[in-house]
C-alpha positions in Angstrom: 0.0 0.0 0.0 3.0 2.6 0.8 3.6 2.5 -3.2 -0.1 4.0 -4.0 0.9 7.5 -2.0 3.6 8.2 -4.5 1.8 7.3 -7.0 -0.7 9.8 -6.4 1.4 12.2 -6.2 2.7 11.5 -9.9 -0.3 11.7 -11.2 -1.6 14.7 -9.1 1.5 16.3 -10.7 1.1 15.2 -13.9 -2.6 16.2 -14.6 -1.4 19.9 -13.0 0.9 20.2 -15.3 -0.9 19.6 -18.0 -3.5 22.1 -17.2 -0.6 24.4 -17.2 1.7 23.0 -20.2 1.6 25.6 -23.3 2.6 23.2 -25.8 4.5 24.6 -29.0 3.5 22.1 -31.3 1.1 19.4 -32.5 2.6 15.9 -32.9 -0.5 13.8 -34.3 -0.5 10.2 -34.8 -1.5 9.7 -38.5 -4.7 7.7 -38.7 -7.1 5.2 -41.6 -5.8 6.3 -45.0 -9.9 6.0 -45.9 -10.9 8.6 -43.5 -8.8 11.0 -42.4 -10.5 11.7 -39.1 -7.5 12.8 -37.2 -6.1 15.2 -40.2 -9.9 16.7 -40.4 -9.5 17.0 -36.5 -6.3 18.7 -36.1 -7.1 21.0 -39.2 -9.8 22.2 -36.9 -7.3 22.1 -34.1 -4.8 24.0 -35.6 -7.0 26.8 -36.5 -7.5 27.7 -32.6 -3.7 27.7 -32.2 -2.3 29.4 -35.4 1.2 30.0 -34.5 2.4 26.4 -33.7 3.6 23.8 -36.4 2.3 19.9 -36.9 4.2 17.2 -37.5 2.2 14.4 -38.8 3.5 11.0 -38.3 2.1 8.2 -41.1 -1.3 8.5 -41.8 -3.1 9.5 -45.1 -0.7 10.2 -48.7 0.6 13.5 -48.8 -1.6 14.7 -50.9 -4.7 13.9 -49.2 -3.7 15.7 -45.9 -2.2 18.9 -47.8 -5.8 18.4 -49.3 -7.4 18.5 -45.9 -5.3 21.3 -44.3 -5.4 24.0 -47.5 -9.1 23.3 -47.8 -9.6 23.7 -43.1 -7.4 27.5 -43.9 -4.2 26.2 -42.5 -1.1 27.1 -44.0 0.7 24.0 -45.6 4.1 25.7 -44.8 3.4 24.7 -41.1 3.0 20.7 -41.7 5.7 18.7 -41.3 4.7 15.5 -42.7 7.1 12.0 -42.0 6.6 8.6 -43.3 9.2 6.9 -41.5 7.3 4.9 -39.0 5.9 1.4 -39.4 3.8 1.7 -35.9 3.0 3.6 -33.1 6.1 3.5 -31.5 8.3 4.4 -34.5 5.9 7.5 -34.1 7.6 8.8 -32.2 11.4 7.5 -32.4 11.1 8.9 -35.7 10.5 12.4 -34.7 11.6 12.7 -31.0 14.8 13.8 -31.7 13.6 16.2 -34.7 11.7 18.1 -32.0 14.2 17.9 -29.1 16.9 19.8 -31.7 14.1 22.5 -32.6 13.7 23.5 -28.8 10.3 22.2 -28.8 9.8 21.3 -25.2 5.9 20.4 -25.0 3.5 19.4 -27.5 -0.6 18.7 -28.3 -0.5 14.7 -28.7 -3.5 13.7 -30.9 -5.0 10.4 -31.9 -8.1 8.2 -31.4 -9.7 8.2 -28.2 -9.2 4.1 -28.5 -5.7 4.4 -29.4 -4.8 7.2 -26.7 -4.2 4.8 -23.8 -1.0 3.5 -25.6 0.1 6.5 -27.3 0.5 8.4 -23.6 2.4 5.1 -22.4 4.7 5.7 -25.1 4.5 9.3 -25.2 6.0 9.5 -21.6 8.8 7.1 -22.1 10.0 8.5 -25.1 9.0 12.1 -25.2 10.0 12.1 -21.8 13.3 10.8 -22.2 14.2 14.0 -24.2 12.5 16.6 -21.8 9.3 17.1 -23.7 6.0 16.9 -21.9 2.7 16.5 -24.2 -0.6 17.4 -23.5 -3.0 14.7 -25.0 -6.1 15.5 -27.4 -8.4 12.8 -28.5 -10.3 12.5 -31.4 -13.9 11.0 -31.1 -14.5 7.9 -32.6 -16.8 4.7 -32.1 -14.2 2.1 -31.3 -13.7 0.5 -28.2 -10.3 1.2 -25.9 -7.4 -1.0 -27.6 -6.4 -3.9 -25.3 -4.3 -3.4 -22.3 -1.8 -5.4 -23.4 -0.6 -3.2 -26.4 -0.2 -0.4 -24.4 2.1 -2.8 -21.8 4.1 -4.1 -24.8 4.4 -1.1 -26.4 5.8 0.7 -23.1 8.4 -2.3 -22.6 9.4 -1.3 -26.2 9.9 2.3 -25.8 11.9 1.0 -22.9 13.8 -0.9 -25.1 14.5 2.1 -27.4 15.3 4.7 -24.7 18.1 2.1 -23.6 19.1 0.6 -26.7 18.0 2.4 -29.3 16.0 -0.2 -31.0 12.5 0.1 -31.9 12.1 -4.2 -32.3 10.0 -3.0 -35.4 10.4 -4.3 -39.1 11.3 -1.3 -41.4 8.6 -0.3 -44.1 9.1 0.1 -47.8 8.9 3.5 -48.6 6.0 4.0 -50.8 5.4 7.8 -49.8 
């Protein structure tokens, strides 16, 4: 029981901070190539907070999320679009260090309300391993949470990369 007390504490400090974190960027978790429901959200998104870039990780073709930004009123010179990750993890491996060399300190996470769960376990392994704290942002959808156990694997992973690293994940062609 002496191990719940600090634990509280965490995440008492961890949901203050995020009420106070002013993020300088938006790191979005690319989503279905069919729908595009996360680029339609952060389009939206990034019209309430104008003078931050977005770095899209995977997601829809290029074209098709230029598409979605020009026609939302967003400037296209403010995407930063990367096609290097094969999963969720690589989602952040790919860009963490991108974003540590550019100052940014804290960022707007968003993905799927089901996918969130994992992407914050990840998020604060690796994010935090280069000082950046993220404020999270989910986008409705109609899907259930993802299992428990992808966000546990997925955290021993980022483990794995913050000490080694390697990512455990099978490079994709590039088609993009």
């Amino acid at each position: 029981m002496s191990f719940i007390l600090p634990l509280l504490v965490w995440w008492g400090y961890k949901e203050v901070q995020n009420q106070l974190l002013h993020p300088q960027a938006v790191l979005v978790l690319g989503g279905s190539t069919r729908r595009l429901e996360r680029e339609k959200f952060t389009a939206n998104f990034a019209n309430k907070h104008p003078n931050i870039p977005i770095w899209i990780s995977g997601g829809s073709p290029p074209r098709y999320t230029k598409e979605v930004f020009t026609k939302s009123g967003v400037d296209p010179r403010r995407l930063h679009l990367d096609y290097e990750a094969v999963d969720t993890l690589t989602n952040f491996t790919t860009l963490v260090d991108d974003l540590q060399a550019r100052g940014i300190k804290s960022v707007y996470l968003i993905t799927s309300d089901f996918h969130m769960r994992r992407a914050c376990v990840i998020g604060e392994i690796v994010l935090g391993s280069r000082g950046i704290e993220f404020k999270a942002i989910s986008v409705p959808s109609e899907q259930g949470s993802e299992p428990i156990e992808k966000s546990i694997r997925d955290g021993a992973r980022a483990i794995l990369w913050v000490a080694t690293g390697y990512t455990g994940a099978q490079k994709a062609k590039k088609n993009h």
